[in-house]
C-alpha positions as CSV (number, residue, x, y, z in Angstrom):
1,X,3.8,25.7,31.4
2,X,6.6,27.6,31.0
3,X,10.6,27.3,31.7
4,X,10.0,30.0,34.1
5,X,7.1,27.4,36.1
6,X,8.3,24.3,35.1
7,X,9.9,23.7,38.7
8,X,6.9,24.7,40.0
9,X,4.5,22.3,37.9
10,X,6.7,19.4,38.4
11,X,6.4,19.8,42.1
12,X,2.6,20.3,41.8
13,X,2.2,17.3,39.8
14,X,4.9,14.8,42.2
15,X,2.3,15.6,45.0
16,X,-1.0,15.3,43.4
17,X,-0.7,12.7,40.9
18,X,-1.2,9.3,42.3
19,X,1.1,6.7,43.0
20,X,-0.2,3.5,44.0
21,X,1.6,1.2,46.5
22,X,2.4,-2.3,45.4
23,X,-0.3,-3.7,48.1
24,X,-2.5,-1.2,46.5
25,X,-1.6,-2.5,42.8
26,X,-2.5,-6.3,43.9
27,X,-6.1,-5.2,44.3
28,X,-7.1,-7.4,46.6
29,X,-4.8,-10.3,45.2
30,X,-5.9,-10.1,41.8
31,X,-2.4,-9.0,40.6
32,X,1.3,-10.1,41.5
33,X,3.5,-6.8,41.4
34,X,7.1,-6.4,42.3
35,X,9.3,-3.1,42.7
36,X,12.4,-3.9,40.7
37,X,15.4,-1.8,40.6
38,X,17.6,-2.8,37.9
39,X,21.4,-2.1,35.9
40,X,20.8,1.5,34.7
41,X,22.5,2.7,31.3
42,X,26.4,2.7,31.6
43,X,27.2,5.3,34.2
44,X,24.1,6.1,35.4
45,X,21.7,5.1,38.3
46,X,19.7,1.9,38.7
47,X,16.3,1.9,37.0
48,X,13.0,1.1,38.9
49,X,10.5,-1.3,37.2
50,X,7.4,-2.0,38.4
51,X,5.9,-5.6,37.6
52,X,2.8,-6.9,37.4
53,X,1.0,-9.6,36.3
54,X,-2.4,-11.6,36.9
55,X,-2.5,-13.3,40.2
56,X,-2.6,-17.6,39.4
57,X,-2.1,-18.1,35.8
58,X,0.8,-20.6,35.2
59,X,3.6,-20.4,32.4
60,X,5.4,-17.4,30.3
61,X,2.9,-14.4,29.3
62,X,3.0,-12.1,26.8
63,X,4.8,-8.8,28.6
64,X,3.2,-5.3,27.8
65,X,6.5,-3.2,28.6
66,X,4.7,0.6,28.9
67,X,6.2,4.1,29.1
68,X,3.9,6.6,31.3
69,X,3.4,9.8,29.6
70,X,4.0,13.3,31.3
71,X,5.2,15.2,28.0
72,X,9.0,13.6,29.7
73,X,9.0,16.2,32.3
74,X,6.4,14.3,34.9
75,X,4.3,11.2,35.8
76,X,5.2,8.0,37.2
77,X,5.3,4.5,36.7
78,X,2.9,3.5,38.8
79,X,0.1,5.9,38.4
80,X,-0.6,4.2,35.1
81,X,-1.2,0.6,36.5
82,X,-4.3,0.2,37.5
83,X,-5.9,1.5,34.0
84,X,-3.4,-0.6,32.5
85,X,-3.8,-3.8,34.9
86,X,-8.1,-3.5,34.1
87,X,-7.7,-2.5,30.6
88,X,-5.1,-5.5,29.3
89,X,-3.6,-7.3,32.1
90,X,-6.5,-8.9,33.3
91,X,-8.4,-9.8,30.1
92,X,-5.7,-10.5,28.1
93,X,-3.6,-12.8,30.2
94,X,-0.6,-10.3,30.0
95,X,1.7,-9.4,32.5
96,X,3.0,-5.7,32.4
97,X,6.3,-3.9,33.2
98,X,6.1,0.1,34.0
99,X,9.3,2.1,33.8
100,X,10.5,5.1,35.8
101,X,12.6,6.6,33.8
102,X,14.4,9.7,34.6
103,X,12.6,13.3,33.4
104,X,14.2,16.3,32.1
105,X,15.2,18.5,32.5
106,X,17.1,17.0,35.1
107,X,18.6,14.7,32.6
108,X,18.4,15.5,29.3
109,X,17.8,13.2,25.8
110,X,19.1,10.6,25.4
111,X,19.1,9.6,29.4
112,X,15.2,8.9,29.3
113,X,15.3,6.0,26.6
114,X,18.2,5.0,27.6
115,X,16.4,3.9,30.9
116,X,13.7,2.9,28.7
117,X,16.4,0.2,26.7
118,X,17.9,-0.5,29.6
119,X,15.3,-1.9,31.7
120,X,13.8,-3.8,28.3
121,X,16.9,-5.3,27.8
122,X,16.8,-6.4,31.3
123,X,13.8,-7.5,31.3
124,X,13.7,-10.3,28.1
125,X,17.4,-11.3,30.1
126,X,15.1,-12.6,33.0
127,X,12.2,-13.6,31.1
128,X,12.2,-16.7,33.3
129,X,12.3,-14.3,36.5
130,X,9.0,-12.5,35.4
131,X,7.5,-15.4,33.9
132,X,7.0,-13.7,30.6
133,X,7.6,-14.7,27.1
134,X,10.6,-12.9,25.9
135,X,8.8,-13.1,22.3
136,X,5.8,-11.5,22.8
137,X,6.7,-8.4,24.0
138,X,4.8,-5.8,22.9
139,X,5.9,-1.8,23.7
140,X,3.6,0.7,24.6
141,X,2.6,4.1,25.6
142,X,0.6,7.4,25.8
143,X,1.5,10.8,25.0
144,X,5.9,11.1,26.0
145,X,5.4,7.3,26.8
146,X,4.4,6.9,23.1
147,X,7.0,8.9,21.5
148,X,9.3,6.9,23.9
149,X,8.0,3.4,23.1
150,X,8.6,4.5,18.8
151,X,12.3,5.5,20.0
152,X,12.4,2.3,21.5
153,X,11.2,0.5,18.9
154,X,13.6,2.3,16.4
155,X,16.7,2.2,19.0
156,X,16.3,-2.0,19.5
157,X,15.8,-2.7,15.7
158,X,20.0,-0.2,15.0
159,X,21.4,-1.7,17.8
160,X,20.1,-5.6,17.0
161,X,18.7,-5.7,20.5
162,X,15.4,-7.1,21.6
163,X,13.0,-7.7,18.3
164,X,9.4,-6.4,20.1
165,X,6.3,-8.1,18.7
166,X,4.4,-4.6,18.2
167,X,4.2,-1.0,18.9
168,X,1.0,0.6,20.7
169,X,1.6,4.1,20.5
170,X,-1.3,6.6,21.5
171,X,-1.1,9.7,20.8
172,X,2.8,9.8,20.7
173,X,4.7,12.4,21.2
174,X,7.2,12.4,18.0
175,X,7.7,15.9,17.0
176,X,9.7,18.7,18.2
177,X,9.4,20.8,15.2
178,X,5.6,21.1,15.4
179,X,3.3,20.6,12.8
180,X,-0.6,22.5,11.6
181,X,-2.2,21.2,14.6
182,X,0.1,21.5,16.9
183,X,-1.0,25.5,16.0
184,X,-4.4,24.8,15.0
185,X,-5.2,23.6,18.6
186,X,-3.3,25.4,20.7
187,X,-5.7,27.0,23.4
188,X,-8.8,24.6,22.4
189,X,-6.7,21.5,23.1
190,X,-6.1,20.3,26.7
191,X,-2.3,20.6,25.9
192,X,-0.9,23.9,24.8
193,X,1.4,24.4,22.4
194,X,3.5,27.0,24.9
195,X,3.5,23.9,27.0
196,X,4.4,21.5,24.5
197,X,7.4,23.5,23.2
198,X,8.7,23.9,26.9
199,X,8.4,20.2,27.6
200,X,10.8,19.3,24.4
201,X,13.3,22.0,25.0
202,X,13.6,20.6,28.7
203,X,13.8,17.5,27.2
204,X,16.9,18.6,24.4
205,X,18.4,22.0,25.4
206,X,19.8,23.6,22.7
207,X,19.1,20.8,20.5
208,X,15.8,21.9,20.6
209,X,14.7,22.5,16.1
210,X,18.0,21.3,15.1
211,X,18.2,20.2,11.6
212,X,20.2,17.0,12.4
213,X,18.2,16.4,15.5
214,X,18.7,12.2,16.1
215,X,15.0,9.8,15.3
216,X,15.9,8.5,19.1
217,X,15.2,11.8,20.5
218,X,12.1,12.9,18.1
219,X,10.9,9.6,16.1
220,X,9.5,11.9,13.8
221,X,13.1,12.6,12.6
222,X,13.5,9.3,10.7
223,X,14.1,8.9,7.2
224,X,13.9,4.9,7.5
225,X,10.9,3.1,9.4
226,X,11.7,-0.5,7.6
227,X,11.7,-3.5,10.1
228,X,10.1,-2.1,12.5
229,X,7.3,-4.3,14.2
230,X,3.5,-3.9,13.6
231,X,2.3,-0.4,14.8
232,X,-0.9,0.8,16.3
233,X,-1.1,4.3,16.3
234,X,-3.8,6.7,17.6
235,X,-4.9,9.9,18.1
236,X,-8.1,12.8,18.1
237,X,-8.5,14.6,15.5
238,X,-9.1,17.5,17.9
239,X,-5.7,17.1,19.6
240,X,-2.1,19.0,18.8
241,X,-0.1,15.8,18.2
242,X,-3.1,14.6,15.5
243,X,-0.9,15.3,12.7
244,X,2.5,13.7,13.6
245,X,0.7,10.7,14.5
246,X,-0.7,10.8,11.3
247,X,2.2,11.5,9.4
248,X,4.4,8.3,11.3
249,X,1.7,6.0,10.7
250,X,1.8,7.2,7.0
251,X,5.7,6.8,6.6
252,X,6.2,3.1,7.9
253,X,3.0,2.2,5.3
254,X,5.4,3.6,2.6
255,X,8.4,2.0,4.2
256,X,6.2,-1.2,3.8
257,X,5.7,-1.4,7.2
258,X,2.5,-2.5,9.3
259,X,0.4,0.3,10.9
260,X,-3.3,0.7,12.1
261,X,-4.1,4.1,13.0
262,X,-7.2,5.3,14.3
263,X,-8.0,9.5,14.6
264,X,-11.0,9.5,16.9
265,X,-13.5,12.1,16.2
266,X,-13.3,14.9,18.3
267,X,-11.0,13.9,20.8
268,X,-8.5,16.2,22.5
269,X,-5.7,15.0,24.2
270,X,-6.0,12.8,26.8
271,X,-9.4,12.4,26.5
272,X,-10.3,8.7,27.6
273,X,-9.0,10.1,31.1
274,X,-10.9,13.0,31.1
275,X,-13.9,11.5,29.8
276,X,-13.9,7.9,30.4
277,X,-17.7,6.9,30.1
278,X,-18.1,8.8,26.9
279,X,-18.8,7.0,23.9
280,X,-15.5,7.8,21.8
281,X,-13.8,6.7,24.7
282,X,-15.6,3.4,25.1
283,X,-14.4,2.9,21.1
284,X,-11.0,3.8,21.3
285,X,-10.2,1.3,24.7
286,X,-12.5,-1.4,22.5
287,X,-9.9,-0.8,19.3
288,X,-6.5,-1.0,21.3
289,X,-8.3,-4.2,23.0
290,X,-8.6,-5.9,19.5
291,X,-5.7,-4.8,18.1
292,X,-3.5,-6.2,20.8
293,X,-5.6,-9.8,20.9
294,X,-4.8,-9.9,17.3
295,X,-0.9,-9.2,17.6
296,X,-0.9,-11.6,20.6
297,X,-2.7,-14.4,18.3
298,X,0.1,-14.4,15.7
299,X,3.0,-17.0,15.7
300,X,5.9,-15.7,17.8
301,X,8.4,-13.4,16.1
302,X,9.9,-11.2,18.1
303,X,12.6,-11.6,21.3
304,X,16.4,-11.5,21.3
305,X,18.0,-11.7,18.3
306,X,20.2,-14.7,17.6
307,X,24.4,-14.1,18.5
């Protein structure tokens, strides 16, 4: 991928990913979803949610609020439900809120998180409208979605907005600089690092490497990961963004901070999609599964923050 194909990749991927209908989502009536559209960022357009819970279960449930990935310059919010609906919705009693945010480079940074804050904050303001706990949420994502949901995490905590009860970030997207992997596998990985680099200067122009380049925009960036709720952070060790996932689980350890990270062996980018019944996929679904029946087992202490 290239800024000379990007148009072109974009349009190939709106009409072949898929994009599930909300009767399609329901499966059946096993799940309750909703379109949403909801108060955008100041001056800009609405944002779409898509909500979805277990069919039947009565009273507030934990809310997964997840970021699709798409390297910010494709996917969509709803071709990520169905994996997330059989994966954690339905076992884990959770409802789930996907986000179309708006994809550069028809926007640039920070117009995607923004989206991203905006819907959250919306969102915990009608807990009661969802039926969802507004302190259990928990952010998540894969790939752009990841980096997104540590942005998120790192934009709520400097703005005293919504306190998130934990961070599930796989294989995030975090650094615009690149890093050893990021050139050790480029070509063997399923993500290239000529398609990487075009996907983060469509997503920050001419910002793109800058020196004083804002944490919101690259999470990477920050000098301080203190407060920041419990992470889970994974990647393969086979995959470009290996080393900055690495690297941010390592810095909020020494900011005292609460991470579990995981480097699966082997594993290129993307990889539980691409190979779903193999064993180090099996593993890696497995350890996000635990991890978030653990977070969701803790006494509540996230939501709004008081004033």
């Amino acid at each position: 991928m290239t800024p000379g194909n990007l148009a072109e990749n974009q349009a190939r991927d709106v009409a072949g990913r898929p994009r599930p209908g909300v009767e399609e989502l329901r499966d059946g009536g096993r799940f309750d979803v909703a379109e949403l559209r909801v108060p955008g960022p100041p001056g800009a357009p609405e944002v779409t949610l898509v909500s979805a819970r277990p069919a039947g279960l009565a009273g507030p449930l934990p809310l997964l609020y997840y970021l699709h990935g798409g390297a910010m310059i494709m996917g969509n919010a709803w071709s990520v439900l169905p994996t997330v609906l059989r994966e954690w919705a339905h076992p884990l009693d959770l409802a789930v809120v996907s986000v179309e945010y708006r994809l550069a480079p028809h926007v640039r940074h920070p117009a995607p998180l923004e989206d991203c804050y905006a819907g959250l904050v919306w969102a915990l303001g009608h807990a009661d409208r969802l039926g969802v706990d507004p302190k259990r949420v928990v952010l998540g994502g894969k790939s752009a979605g990841g980096g997104l949901a540590a942005a998120l995490a790192l934009l709520a905590r400097d703005r005293s907005g919504p306190v998130p009860l934990g961070q599930l970030l796989l294989s995030p997207m975090l650094d615009d600089r690149g890093t050893f992997s990021s050139r050790q596998m480029s070509g063997l990985d399923t993500w290239d690092l000529t398609s990487h680099t075009t996907a983060w200067q469509a997503l920050l122009g001419d910002r793109h490497g800058a020196a004083d380049l804002t944490p919101y925009a690259a999470p990477a960036r920050a000098t301080d990961l203190s407060r920041l709720p419990p992470a889970y952070v994974e990647a393969g060790s086979a995959e470009m963004l290996r080393d900055e996932a690495v690297a941010y689980a390592n810095a909020i350890w020494r900011a005292g901070g609460e991470a579990e990270l995981h480097v699966w062996s082997g594993a290129c980018h993307g990889f539980d999609s691409l190979a779903p019944h193999a064993s180090v996929t099996g593993d890696a679904r497995a350890a996000r599964t635990r991890w978030l029946r653990r977070l969701l087992a803790r006494p509540d202490t996230g939501g709004m923050p008081a004033g």
